[in-house]
N, C-alpha and C positions, 0 to 999 in steps of 0.2 A: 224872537226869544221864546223856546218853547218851555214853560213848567208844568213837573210831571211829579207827581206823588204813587206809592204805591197802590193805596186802596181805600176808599173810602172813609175808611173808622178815622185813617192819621188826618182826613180833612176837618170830622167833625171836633177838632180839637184846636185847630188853628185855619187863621185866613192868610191870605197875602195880598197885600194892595201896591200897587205903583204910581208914579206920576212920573213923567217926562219934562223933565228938566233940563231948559236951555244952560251951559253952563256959565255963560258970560252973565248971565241975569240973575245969578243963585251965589248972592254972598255967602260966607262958610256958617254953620251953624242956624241959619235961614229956616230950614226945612223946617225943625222944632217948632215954626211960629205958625205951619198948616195945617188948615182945620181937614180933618176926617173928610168932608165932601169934595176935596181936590183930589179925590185918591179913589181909583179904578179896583174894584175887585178884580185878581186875577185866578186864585185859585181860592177854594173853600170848600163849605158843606155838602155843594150843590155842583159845583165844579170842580173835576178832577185834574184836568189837564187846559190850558189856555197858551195860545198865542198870542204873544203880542208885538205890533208891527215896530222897526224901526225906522225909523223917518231920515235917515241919512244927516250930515252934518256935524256939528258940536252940538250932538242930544245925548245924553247921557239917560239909564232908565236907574230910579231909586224906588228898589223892595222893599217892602217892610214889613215883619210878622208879626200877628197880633194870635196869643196863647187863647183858647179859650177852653179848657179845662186843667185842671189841675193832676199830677200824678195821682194812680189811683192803683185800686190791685189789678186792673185789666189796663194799665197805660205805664211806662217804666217813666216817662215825661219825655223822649227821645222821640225827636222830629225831621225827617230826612226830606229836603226838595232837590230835586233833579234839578238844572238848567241846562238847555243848549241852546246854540247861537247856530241859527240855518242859515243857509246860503242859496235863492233861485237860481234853479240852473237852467230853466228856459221852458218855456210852452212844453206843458205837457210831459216833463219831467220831475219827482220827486224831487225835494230841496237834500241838499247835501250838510251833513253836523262842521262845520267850522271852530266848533271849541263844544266842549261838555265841562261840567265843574258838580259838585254836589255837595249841599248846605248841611251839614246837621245841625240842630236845634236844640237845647235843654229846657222846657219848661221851668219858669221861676215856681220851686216849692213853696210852700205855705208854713211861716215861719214863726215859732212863738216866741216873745219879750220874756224875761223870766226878773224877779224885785230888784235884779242887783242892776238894770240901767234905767234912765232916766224917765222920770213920768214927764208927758206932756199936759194928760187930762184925764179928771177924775170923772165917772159915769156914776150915778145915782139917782133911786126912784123919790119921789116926793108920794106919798099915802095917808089917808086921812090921820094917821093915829104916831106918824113919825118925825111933826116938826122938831122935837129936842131931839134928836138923831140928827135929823140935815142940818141943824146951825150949828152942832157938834162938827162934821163932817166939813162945811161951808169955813169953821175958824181955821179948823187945820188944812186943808187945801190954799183957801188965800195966806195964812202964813209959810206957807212951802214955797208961796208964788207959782201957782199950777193954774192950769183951768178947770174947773166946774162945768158937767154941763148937767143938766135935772130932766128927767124922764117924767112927766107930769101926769095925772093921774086922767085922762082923757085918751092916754097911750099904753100907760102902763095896765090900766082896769082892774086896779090892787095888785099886782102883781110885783112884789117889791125886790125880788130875786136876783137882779141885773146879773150877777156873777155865773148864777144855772142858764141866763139864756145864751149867753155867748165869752168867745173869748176872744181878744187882737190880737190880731200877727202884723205880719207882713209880706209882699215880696219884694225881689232886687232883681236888678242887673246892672251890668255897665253903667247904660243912659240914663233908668227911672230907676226909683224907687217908692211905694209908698204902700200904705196901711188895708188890712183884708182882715176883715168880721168874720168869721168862723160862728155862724148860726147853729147853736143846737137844735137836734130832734125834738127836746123835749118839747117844744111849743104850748108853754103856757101863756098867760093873758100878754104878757111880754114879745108873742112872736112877731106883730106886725114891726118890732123898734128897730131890729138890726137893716130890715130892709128900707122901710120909709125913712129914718132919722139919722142913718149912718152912711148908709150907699151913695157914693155921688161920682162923680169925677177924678177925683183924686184919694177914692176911699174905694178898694173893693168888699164883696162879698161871697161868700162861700157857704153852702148847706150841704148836706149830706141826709136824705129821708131815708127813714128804717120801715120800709113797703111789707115787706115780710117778716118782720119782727117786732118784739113786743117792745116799745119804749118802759125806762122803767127808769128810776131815782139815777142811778149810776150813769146814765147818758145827761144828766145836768153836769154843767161845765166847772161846778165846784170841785169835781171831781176828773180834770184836766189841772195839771201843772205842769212846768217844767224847772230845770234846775237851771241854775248860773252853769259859767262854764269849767268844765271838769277834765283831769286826763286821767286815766284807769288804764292801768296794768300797759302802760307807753301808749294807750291809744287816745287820741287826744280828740274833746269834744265841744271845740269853742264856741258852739251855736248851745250850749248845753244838752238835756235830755229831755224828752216828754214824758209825765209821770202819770199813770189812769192808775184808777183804781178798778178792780173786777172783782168775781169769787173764786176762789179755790174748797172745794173741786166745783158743784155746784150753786145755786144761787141766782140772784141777780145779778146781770152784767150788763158793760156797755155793748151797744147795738154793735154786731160785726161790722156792719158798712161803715161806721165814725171810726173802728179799730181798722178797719184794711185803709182806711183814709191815712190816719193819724202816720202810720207805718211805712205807707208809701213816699212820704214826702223825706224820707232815710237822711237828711241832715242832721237829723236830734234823735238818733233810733231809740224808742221807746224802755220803759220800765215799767211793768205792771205789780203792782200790789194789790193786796190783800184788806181792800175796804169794806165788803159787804156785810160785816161784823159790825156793823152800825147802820141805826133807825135809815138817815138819810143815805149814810153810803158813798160820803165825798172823803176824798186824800184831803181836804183843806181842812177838816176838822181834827186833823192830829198832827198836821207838817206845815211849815214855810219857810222860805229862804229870809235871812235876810245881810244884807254888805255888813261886811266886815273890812276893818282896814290889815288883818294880817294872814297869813297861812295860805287859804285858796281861795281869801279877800270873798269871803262869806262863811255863814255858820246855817247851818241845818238845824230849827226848832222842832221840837217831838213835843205832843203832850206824856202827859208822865204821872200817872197815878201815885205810883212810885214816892216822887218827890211831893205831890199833892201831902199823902198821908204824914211825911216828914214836915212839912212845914205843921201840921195840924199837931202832932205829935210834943213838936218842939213849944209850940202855944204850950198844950196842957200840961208839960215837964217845968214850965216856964211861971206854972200860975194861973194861966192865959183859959182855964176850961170851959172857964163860962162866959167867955167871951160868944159872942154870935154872929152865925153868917147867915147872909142876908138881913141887918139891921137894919130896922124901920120899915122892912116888908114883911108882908101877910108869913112867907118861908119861912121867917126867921129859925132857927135851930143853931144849939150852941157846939162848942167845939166839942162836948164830953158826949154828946149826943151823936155825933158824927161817927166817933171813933168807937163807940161803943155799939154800933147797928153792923150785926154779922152778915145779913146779907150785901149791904153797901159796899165792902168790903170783898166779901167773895167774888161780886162783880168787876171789882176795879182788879184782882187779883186777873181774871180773864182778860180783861181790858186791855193791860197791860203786856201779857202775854202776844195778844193782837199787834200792838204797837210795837214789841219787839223782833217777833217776823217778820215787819216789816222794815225797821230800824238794820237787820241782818243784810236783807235786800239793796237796800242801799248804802249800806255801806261799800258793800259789797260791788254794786253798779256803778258807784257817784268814787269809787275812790278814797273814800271817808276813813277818820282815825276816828276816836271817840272823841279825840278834840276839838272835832270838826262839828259836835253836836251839843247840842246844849236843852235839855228836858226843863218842859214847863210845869208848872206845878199845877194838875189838871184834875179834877175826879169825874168820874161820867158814872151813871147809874144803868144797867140793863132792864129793858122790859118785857113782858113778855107778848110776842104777836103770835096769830097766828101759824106763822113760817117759821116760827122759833125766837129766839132773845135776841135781840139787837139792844144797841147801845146807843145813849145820848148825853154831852155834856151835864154835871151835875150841877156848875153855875156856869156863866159865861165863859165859851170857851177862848181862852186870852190867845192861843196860837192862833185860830182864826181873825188876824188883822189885817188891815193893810199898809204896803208897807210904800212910804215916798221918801226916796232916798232914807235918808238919817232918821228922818221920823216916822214915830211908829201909831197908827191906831189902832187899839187896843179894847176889846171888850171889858169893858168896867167888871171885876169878879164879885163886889160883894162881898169881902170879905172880912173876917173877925176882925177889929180895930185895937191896937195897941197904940194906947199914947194916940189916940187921937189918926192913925194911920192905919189902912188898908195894910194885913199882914203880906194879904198875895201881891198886891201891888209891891211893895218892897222888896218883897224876893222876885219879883219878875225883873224890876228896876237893873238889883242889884247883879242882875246876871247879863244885862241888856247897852246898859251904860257905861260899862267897861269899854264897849265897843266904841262908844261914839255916838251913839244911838241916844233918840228923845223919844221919850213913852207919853202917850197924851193917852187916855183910857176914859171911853166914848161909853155913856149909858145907852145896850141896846136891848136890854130887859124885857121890858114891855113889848117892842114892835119887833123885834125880831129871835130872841134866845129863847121865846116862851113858843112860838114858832119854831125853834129845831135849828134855828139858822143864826149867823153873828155880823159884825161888821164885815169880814170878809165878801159872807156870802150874798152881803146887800150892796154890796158896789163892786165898780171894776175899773181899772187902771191904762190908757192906752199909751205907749212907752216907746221912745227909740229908737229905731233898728238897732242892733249889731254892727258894729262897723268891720266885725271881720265879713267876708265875700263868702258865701255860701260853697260859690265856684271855685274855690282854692282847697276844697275837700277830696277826699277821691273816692266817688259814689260805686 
């Protein structure tokens, strides 16, 4: 049996091994239980073409393809092997082809989970300065009944990010399936975790290095999402969509090599928006999905300045002016203070703006009605950098959470107290509960909002496959 490839590049992407199997001695589904050392290279990196002998009799020979890279902008995932079956025709004659056939191959894409399926286990750093954060985190996980696993500061080297170093997918096929790390470029103290503590057997990994480009904020993975699944204008997208944020026109942006990655793997064809208009620069600090039981059985969160100033509004109409946010902290500043600071204002006025080009976007991409979204009640303050004003939450930003199944964690907001109650908290409740949805709102003040970042972006969630087939798409 002779296998033949075109050219080198399609070998460095895949192997092929074989072993010769008596058939009377190979009960059915046998094979599954052989270890990798029973098995002959026949074609690969280094080998283009191999014969291999037939021994006559009841031998059977079983192929087997092993992927080894992923679709990319120089590889479409499309794998062609030749086979032919020769025939000796005698001393010193050529062998004759007795049968030809030829294989093609799909490389399994690289696949993201998006809130609305199932969490198996929760990812988070432990830091000198964040134990009421993880027994925050630690209650809600065990009452979800999920697993925990804690990144310890011996690995992490303060690094409390989990969310910017990486993100889970998956691959499928037929026979296997199972979970693949998607490593960012950004490599901070965090880079050694996705490969020593995740990588194994039944876990893959994947990176992508920006060699010739500048890594910058927007290549952290906070700023990777994708949505639940969607159909737009009859086109239907059950593995959902991948959502990056970039700049328009210039700016910061993600590393090309992680966007010709992201793009290639065309199951989830991407959405780019318009993040750069903020300090850090991630989609997770103004959006998240989370299940809903009606409509497209989810609802798309926006933060919302907007609605911010109307809850603040309805305080000081209400009586409420001197009420204060951030109570019992150094910040504290009352609601008449709030509303009455012009430039705070003129910012969330831009802010906003922001958030509605992008709210356009996807409505527009995702298929969305207005009913399909639901704005948080958010204020962020701009400042000034050198490269110009970006923007940062102005208390905890509450769309930054995580979401397991039905329950929600939630940035603690801080906010002005009526009757002994969180004003934001109740107006987030009351928008959230309707759903079916439990709001548990996690103090992450200190170790993380003051830092630029929230509960989102200090954990991460590894979730389910999809149970629809990739392969049932038409690529």
């Amino acid at each position: 049996c002779d296998s033949e490839t075109t050219n080198k590049k399609t070998l460095d992407r895949l192997s092929v091994l074989y072993r010769m199997v008596p058939l009377s001695f190979l009960p059915e589904n046998k094979l599954l239980k052989l270890f990798l050392k029973d098995y002959i290279m026949v074609v690969g990196t280094d080998m283009l073409t191999q014969k291999v002998p037939y021994l006559g009799g009841k031998t059977e020979l079983e192929f087997f393809v092993e992927g080894l890279r992923f679709p990319d902008k120089d590889f479409d995932g499309l794998i062609t092997i030749n086979l032919s079956l020769l025939e000796p025709c005698g001393k010193g004659f050529p062998e004759t082809p007795v049968f030809t056939d030829k294989v093609v191959f799909h490389i399994s894409p690289w696949i993201m989970t998006p809130n609305t399926l199932k969490p198996v286990e929760v990812y988070v750093c432990s830091t000198d300065d964040n134990h009421s954060f993880l027994k925050s985190i630690r209650n809600l996980v065990e009452k979800c009944g999920y697993k925990l696993k804690i990144c310890y500061e011996y690995m992490n080297r303060g690094d409390r990010w989990m969310q910017d170093e990486l993100e889970f997918g998956y691959i499928d096929s037929p026979h296997h399936q199972f979970p693949v790390v998607l490593d960012s470029p950004r490599d901070g103290d965090l880079q050694d975790f996705p490969y020593e503590s995740i990588l194994g057997p039944d876990f893959g990994y994947v990176t992508r290095h920006a060699l010739n480009e500048e890594v910058s904020s927007l290549d952290s993975f906070g700023n990777l999402e994708v949505s639940p699944p969607v159909t737009v204008n009859g086109k239907s997208y059950p593995l959902g969509r991948i959502i990056i944020g970039v700049a328009f026109p210039t700016g910061r942006n993600m590393t090309q090599v992680v966007q010709d990655f992201l793009w290639a793997q065309k199951v989830q064809a991407p959405i780019a928006l318009y993040s750069d208009w903020l300090v850090v620069g991630h989609v997770d600090e103004f959006m998240t999905f989370v299940p809903a039981p009606d409509r497209k059985k989810f609802r798309l969160l926006l933060a919302s300045p907007d609605a911010g100033y109307k809850v603040f509004k309805s305080l000081q109409n209400n009586g409420h002016g001197n009420a204060e946010m951030f109570p019992g902290l150094p910040e504290a500043i009352s609601v008449n203070e709030i509303l009455s600071d012009k430039k705070l204002q003129a910012g969330n006025r831009y802010v906003q703006n922001c958030i509605d080009w992008n709210r356009d976007v996807l409505k527009k991409e995702l298929g969305l009605d207005d009913e399909d979204i639901i704005d948080l009640p958010i204020l962020f303050q701009v400042l000034e950098e050198k490269k110009g004003a970006r923007a940062v939450a102005y208390y905890p930003d509450m769309v930054n959470m995580i979401v397991l199944g039905d329950q929600l964690g939630i940035p603690k907001p801080f906010g002005p107290k009526v009757n002994g109650r969180c004003a934001l908290e109740t107006e987030v409740r009351s928008l959230l509960e309707p759903l079916g949805l439990k709001c548990t709102f996690i103090d992450d003040f200190a170790p993380y909002h003051k830092l630029l970042g929230e509960v989102h972006c200090g954990s991460n969630v590894l979730r389910e496959a999809s149970p629809f087939k990739w392969w049932n798409l038409e690529l």
